[in-house]
N, CA, C and O of each residue as an XYZ file, in Angstrom:
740
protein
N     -24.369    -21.906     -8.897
C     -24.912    -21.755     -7.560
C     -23.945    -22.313     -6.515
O     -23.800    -21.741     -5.434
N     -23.327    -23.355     -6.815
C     -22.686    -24.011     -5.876
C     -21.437    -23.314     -5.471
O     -20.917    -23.375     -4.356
N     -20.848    -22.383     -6.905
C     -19.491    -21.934     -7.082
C     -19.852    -20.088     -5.617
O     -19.044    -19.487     -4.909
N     -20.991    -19.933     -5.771
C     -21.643    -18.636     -4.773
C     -21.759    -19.610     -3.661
O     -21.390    -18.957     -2.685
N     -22.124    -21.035     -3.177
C     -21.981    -21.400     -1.674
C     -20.636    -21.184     -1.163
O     -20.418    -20.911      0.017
N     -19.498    -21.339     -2.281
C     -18.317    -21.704     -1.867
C     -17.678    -20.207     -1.588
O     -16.726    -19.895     -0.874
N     -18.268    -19.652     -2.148
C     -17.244    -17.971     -2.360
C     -17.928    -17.455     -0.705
O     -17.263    -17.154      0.286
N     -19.352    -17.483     -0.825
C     -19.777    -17.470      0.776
C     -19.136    -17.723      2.123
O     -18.611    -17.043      3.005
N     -19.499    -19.434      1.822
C     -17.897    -19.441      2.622
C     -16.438    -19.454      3.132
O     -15.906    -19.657      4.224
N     -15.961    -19.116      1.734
C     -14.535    -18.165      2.189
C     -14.701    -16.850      2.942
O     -14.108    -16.413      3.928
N     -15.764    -16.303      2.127
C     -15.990    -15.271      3.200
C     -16.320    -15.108      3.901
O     -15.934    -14.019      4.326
N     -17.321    -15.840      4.831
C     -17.287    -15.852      6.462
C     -15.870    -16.626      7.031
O     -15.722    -16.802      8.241
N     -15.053    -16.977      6.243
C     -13.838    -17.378      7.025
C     -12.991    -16.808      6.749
O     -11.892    -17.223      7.120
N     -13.067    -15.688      6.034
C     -11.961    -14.345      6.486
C     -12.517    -13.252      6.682
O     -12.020    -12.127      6.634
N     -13.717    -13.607      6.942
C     -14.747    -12.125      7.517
C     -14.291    -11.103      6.771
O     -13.791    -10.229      7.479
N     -14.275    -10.953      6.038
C     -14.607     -9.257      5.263
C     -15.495     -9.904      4.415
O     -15.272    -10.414      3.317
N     -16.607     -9.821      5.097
C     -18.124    -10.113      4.016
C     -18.392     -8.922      3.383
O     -18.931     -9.225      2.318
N     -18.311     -7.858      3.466
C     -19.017     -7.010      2.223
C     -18.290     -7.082      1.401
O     -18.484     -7.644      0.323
N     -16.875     -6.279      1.911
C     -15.765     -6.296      0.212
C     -15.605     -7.505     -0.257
O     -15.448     -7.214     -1.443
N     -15.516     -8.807     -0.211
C     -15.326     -9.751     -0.842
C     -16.909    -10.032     -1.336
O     -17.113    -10.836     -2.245
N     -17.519     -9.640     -0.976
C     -18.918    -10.289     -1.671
C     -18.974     -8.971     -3.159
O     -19.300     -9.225     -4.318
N     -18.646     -7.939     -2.730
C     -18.903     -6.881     -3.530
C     -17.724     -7.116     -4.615
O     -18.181     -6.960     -5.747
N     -16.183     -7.483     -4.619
C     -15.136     -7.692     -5.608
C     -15.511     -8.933     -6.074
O     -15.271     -8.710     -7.261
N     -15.893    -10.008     -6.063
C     -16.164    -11.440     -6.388
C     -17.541    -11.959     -6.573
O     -17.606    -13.034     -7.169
N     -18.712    -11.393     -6.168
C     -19.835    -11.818     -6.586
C     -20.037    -11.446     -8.479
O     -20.032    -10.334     -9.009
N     -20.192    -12.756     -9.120
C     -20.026    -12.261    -10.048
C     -21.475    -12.175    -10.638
O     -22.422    -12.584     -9.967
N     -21.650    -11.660    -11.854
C     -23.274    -11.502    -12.485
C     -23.202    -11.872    -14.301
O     -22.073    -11.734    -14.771
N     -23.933    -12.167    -14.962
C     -23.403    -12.623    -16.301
C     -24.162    -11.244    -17.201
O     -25.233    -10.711    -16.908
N     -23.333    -10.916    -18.249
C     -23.841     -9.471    -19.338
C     -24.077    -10.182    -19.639
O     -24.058    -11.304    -19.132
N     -24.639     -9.593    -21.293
C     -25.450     -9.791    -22.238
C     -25.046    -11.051    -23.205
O     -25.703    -11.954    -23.723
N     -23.622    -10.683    -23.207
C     -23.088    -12.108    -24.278
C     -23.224    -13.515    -23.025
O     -23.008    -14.597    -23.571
N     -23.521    -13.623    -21.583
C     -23.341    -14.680    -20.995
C     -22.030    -14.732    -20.110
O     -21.781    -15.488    -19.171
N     -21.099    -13.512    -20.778
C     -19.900    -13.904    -19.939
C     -19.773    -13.488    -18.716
O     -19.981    -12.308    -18.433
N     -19.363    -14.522    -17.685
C     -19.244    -13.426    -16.004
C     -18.406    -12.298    -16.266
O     -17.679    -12.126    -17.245
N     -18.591    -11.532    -15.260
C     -17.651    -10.839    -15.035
C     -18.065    -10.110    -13.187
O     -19.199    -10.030    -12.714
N     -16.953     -9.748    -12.596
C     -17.199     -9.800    -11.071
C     -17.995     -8.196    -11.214
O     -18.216     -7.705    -12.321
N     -18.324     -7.585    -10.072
C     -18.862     -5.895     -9.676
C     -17.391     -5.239    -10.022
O     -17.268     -4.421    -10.933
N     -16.373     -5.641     -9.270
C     -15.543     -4.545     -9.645
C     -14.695     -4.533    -10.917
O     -13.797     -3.713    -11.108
N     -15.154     -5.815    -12.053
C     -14.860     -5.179    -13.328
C     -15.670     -4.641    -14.175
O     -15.238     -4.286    -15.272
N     -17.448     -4.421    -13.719
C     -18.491     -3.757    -13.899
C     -17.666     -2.294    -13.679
O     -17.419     -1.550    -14.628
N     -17.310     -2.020    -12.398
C     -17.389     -0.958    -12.177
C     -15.876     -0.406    -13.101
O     -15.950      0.821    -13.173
N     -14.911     -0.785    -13.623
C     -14.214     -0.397    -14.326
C     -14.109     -0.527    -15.892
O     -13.223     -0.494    -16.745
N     -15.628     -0.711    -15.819
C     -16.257     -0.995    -17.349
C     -15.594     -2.111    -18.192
O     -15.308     -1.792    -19.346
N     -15.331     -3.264    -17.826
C     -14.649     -4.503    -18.423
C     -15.860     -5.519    -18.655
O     -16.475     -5.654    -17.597
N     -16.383     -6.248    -19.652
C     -17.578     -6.686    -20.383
C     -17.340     -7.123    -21.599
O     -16.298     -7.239    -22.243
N     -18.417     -7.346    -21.823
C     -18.711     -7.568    -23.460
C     -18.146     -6.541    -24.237
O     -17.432     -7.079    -25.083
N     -18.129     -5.459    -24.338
C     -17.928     -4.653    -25.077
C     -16.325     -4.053    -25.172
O     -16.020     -2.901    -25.479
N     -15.450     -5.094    -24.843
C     -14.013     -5.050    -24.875
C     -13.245     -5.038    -23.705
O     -14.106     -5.257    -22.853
N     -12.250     -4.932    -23.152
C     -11.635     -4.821    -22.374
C     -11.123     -6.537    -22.078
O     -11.195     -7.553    -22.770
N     -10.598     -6.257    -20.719
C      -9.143     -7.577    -20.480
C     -10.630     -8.814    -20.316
O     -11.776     -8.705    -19.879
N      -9.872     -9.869    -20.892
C     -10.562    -11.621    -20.280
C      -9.669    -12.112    -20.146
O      -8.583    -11.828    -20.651
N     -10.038    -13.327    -19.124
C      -9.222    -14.306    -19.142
C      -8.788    -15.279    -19.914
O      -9.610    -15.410    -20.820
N      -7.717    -16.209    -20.053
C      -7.394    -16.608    -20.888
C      -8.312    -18.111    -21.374
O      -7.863    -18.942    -22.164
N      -9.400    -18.179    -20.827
C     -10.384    -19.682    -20.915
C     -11.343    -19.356    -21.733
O     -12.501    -19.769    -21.663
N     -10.741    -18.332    -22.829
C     -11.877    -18.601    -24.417
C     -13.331    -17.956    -23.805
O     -14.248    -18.425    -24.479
N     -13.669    -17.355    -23.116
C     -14.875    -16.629    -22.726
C     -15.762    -17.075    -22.489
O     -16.841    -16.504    -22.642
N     -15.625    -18.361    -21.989
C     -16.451    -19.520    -21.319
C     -16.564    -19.032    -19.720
O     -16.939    -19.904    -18.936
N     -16.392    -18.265    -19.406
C     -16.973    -17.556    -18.322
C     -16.061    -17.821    -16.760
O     -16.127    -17.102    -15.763
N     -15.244    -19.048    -16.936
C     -14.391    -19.456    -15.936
C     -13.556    -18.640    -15.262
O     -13.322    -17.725    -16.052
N     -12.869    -18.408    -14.084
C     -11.985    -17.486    -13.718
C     -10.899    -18.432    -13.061
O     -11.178    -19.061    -12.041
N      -9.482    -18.534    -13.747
C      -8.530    -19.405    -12.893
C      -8.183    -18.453    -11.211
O      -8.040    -17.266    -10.917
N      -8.166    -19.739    -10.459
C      -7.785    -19.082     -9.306
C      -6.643    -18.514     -9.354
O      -5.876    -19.185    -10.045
N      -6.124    -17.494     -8.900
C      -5.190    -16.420     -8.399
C      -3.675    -17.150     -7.954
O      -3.550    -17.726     -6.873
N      -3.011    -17.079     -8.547
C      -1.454    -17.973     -8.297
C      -0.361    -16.929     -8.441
O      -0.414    -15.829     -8.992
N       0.893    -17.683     -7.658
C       2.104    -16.743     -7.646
C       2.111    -16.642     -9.287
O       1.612    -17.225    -10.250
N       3.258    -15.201     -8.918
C       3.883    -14.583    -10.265
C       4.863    -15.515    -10.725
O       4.931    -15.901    -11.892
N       5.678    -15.902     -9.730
C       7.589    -16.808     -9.766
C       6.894    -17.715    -10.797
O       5.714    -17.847    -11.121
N       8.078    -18.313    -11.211
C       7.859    -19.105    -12.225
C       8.131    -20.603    -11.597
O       8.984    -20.716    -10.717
N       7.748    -21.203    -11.840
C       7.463    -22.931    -10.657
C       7.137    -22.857     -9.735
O       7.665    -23.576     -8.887
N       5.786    -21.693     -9.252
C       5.463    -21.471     -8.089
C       3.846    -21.563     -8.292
O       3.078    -20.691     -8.697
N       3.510    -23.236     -7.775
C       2.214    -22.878     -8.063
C       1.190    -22.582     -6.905
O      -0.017    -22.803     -7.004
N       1.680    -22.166     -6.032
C       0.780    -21.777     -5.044
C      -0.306    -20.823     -5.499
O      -0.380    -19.858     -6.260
N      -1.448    -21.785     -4.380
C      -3.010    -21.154     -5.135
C      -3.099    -20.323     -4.120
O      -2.701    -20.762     -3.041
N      -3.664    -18.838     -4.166
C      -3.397    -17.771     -3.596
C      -5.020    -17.309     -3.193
O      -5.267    -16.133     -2.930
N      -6.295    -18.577     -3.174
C      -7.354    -18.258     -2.658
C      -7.304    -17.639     -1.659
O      -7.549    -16.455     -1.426
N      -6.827    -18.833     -0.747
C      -7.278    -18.879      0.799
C      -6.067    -17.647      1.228
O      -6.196    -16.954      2.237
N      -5.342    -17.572      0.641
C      -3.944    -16.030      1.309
C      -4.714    -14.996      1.559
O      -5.926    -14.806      1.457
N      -3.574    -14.179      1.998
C      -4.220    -13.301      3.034
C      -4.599    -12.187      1.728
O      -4.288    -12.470      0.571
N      -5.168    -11.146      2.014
C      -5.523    -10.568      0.638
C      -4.587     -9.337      0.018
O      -4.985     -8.780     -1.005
N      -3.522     -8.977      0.551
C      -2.210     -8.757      0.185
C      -1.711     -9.050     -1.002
O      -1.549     -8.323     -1.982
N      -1.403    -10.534     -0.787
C      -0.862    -11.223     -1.548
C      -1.961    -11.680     -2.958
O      -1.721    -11.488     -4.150
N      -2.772    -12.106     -2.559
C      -4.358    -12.022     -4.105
C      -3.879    -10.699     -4.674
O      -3.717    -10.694     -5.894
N      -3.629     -9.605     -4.033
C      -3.904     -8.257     -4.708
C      -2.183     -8.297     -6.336
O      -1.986     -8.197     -7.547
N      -1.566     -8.492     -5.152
C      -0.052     -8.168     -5.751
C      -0.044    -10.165     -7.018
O       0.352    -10.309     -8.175
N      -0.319    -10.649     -6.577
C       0.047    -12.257     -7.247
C       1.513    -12.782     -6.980
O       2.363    -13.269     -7.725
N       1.483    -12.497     -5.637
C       2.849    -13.125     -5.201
C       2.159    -14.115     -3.635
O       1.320    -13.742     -2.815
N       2.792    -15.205     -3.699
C       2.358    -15.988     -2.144
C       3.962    -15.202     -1.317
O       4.927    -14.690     -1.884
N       3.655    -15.422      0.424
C       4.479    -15.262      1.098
C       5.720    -14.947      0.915
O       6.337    -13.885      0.833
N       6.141    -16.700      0.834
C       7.343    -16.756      0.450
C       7.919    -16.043     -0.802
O       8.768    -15.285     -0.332
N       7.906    -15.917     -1.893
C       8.410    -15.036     -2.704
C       7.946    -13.946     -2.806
O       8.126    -13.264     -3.815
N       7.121    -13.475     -1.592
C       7.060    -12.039     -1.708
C       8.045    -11.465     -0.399
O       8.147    -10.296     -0.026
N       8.896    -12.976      0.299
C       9.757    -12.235      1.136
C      11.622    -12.828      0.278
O      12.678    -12.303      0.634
N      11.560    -13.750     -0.615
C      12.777    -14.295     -0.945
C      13.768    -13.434     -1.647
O      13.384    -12.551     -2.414
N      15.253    -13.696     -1.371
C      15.894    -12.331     -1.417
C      15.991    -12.478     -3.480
O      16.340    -11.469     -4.093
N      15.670    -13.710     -4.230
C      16.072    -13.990     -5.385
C      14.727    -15.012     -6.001
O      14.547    -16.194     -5.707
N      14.031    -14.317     -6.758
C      12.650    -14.602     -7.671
C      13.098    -14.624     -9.064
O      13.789    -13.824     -9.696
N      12.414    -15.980     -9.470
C      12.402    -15.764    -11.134
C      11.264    -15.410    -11.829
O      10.338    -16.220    -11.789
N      11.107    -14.353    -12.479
C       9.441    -14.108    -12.983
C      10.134    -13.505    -14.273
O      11.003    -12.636    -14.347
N       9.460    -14.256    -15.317
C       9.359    -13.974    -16.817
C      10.536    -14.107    -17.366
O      10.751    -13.456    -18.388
N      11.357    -14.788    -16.944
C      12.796    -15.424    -17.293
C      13.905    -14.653    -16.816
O      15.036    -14.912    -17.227
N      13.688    -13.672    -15.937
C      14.106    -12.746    -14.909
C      14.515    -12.712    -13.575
O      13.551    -12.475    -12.848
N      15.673    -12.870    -12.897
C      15.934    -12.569    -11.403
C      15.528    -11.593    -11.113
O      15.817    -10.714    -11.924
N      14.706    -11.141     -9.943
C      13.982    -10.202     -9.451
C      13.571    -10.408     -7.819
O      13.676    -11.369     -7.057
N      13.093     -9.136     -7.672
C      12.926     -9.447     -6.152
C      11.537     -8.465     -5.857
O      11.199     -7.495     -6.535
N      10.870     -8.985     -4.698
C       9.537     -8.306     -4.864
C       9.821     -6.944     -3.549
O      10.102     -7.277     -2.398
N       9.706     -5.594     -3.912
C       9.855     -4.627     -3.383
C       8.431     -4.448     -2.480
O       7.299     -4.495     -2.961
N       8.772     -4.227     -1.020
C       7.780     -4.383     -0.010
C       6.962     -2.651      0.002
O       5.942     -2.391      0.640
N       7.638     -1.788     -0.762
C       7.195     -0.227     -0.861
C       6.439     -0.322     -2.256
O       5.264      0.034     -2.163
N       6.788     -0.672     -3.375
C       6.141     -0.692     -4.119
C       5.044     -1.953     -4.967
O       4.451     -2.034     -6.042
N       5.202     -2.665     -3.931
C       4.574     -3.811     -4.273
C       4.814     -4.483     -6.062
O       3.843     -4.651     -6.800
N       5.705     -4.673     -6.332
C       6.146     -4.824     -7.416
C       7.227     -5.521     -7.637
O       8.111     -5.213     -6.838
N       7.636     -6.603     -8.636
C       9.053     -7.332     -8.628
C      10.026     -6.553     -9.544
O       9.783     -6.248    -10.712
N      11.079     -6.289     -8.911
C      12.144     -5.492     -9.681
C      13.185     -5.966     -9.674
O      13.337     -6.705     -8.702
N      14.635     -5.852    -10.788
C      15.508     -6.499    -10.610
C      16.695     -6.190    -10.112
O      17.143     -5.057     -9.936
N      17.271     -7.349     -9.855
C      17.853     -7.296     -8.367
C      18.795     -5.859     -8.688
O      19.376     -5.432     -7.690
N      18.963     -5.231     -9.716
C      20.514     -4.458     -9.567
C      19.473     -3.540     -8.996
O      20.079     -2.502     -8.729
N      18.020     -3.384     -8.626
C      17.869     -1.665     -8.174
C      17.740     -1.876     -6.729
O      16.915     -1.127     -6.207
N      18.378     -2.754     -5.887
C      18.028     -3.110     -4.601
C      19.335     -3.066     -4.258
O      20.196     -3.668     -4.901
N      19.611     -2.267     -3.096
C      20.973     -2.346     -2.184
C      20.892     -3.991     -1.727
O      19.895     -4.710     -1.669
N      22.060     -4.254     -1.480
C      22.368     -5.531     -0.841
C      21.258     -6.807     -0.442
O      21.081     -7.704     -1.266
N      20.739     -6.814      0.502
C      19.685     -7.412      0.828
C      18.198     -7.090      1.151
O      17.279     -7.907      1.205
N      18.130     -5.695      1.364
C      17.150     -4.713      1.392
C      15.370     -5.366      0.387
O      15.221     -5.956     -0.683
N      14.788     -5.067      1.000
C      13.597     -5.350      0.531
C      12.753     -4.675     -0.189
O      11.697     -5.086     -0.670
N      13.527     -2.937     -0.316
C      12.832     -2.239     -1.036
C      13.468     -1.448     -1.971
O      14.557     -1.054     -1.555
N      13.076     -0.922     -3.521
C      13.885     -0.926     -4.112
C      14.704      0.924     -3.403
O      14.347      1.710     -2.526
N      15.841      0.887     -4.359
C      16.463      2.448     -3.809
C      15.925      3.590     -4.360
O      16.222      4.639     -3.787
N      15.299      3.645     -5.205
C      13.990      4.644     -5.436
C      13.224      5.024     -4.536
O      13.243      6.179     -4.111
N      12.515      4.208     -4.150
C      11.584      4.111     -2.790
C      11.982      4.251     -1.318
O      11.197      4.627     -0.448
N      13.727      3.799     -1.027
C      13.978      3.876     -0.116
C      15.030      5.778     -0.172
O      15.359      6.465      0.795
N      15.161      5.938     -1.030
C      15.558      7.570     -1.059
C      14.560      8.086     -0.787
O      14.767      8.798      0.195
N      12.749      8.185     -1.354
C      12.391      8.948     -1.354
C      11.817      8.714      0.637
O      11.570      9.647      1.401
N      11.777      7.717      0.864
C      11.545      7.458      2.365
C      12.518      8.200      3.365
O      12.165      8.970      4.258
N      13.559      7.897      3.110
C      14.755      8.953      3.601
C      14.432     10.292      3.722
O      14.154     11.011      4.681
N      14.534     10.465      2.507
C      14.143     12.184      2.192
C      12.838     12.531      3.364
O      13.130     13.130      4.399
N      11.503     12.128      3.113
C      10.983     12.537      3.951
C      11.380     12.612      5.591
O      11.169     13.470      6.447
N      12.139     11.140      5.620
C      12.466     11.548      7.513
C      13.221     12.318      7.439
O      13.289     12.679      8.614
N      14.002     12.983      6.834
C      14.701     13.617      7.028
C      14.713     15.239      6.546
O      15.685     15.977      6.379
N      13.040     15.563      6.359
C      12.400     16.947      5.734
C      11.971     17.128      7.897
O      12.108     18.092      8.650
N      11.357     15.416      8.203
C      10.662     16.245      8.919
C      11.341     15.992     10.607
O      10.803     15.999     11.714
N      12.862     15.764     10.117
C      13.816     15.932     11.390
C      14.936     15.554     11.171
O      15.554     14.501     11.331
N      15.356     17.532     10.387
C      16.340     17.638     10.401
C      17.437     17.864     11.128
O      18.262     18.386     10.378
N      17.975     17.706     12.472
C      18.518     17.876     13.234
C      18.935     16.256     14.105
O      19.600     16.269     15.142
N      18.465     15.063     13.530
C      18.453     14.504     14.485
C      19.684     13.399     14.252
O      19.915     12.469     15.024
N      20.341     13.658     13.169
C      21.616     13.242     13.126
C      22.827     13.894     14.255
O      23.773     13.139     14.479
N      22.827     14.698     14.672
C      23.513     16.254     15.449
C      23.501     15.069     16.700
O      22.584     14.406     17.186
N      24.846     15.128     16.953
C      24.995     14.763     18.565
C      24.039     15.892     19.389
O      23.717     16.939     18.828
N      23.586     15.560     20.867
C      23.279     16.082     21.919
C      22.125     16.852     21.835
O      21.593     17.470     22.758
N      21.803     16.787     20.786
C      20.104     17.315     20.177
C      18.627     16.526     20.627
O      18.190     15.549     20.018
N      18.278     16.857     21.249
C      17.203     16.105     21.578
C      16.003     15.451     20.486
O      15.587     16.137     19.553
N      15.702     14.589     20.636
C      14.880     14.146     18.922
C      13.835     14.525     19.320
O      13.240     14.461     20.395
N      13.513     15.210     17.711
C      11.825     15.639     17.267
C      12.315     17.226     17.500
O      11.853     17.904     16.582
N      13.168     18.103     18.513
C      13.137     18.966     18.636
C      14.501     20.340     18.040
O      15.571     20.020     18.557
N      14.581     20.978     17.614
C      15.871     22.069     16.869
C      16.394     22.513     18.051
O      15.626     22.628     19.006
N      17.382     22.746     18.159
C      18.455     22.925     19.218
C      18.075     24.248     19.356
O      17.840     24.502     20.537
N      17.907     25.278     18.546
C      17.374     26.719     19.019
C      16.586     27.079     19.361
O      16.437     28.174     19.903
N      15.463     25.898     19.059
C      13.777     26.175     19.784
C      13.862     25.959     21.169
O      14.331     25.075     21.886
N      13.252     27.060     21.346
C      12.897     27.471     22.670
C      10.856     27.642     22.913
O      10.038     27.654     21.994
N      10.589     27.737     24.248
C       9.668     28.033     24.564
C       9.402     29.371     24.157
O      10.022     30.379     24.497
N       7.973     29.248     23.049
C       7.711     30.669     23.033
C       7.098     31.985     24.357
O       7.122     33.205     24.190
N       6.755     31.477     25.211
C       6.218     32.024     26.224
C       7.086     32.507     26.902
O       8.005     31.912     27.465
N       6.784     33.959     26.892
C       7.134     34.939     28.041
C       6.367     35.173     29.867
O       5.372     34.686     30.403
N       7.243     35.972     30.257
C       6.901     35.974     31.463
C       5.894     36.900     31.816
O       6.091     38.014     31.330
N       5.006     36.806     32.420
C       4.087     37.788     32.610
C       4.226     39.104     32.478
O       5.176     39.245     33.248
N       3.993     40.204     32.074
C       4.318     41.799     32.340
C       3.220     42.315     33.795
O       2.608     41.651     34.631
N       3.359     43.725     33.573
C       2.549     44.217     34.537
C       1.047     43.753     34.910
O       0.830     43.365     36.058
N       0.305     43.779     34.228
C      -1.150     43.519     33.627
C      -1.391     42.006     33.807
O      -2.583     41.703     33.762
N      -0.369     40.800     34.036
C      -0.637     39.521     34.280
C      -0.884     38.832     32.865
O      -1.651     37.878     32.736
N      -0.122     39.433     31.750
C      -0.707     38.686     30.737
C       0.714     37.829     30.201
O       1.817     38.301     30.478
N       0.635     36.951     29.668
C       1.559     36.386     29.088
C       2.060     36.795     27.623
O       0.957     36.891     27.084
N       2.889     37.069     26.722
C       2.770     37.642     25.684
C       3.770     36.272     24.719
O       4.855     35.745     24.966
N       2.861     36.101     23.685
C       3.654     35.408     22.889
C       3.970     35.573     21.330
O       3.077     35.907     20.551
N       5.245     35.332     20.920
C       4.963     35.758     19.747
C       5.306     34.348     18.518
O       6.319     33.679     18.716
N       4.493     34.045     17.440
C       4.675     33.141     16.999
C       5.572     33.015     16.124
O       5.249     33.830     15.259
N       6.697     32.397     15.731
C       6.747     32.762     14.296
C       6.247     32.346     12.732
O       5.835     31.193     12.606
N       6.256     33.181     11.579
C       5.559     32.495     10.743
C       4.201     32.657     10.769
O       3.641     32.229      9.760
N       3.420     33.193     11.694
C       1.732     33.452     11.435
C       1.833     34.902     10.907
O       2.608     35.581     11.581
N       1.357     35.432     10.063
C       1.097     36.361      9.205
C       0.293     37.119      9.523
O      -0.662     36.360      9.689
N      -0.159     38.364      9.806
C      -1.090     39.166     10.115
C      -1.101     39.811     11.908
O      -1.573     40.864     12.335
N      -0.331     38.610     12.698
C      -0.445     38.648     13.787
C       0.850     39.281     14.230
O       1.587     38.674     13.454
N       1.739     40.137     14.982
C       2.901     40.037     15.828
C       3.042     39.364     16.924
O       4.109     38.831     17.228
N       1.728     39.299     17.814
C       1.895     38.878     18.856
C       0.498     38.760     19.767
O      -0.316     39.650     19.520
N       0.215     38.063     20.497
C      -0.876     37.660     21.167
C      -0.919     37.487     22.763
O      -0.052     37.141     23.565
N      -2.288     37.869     22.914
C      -1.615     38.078     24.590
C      -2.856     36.972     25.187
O      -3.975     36.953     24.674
N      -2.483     36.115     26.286
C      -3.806     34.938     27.237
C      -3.417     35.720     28.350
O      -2.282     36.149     28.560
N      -4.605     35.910     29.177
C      -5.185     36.530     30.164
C      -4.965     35.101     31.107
O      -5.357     35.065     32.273
């Protein structure tokens, strides 16, 4: 009971009262052992799946960095960092030791990787930062080009014509299918 006053009030002091009441309120199955709603909901119980390492005495250690001599308790953090198991600081340091490993924690994939897949000082690995590239550069291609205006292709033009006889404007799109051309009154 006391361990639900306390979870209470963490959560009115980082205000996200539903999702934290709903990931952390815990309830006990059939054998007695806790387990929270959202390992209910991914079917984790009595009937197999991951426990913690406290012999099934129902305890849950609080949430601590990954690094290795890093014992920061990762309650009160922001919930970022609970999610991934890295505190702040080694989720910004350019050189992490985790599992007898130099590594570094990639800010795209939320994940510690080692250092050879990271350009220089970069924070994210080069997997992630190609495929980031690639997209800016699907969706503006032109904007390397001296004297090009950005966001826009040097050949695009205004589709709109000038009125004809009749006062109508005539436009034609390209790429719409079915249509040649359309006329606004």
């Amino acid at each position: 009971m006391e361990r639900e006053r306390a979870l209470f009030e963490r959560v009115r002091k980082n205000s996200t009262v539903e999702e934290e009441v709903e990931n952390e309120v815990e309830e006990e199955d059939e054998s007695g052992v806790s387990i929270t709603e959202e390992e209910k909901k991914k079917g984790v119980g009595s009937s197999g799946g991951r426990r913690g390492s406290s012999g099934g005495s129902g305890g849950v250690s609080p949430p601590s960095c990954q690094a290795e001599r890093c014992g920061a308790d990762l309650t009160d953090a922001k919930r970022y960092h609970r999610r991934h198991k890295v505190c702040e600081f080694h989720s910004k340091a350019p050189v992490v030791v985790v599992a007898g490993l130099r590594q570094r924690f990639c800010q795209q994939c939320s994940r510690f990787h080692d250092l050879a897949e990271f350009d220089e000082s970069k924070r994210s690995c080069r997997r992630r930062l190609a495929g980031h590239n690639e997209r800016r550069r699907k969706s503006n291609p032109e904007a390397s080009n001296e004297g090009s205006t950005k966001g826009h292709h040097p050949k695009e033009t205004t589709h709109c014509r000038l009125a004809n006889e009749r006062e109508r404007i005539q436009m034609n799109l390209p790429g719409s299918s079915g249509y040649k051309s359309f006329n606004i009154r």
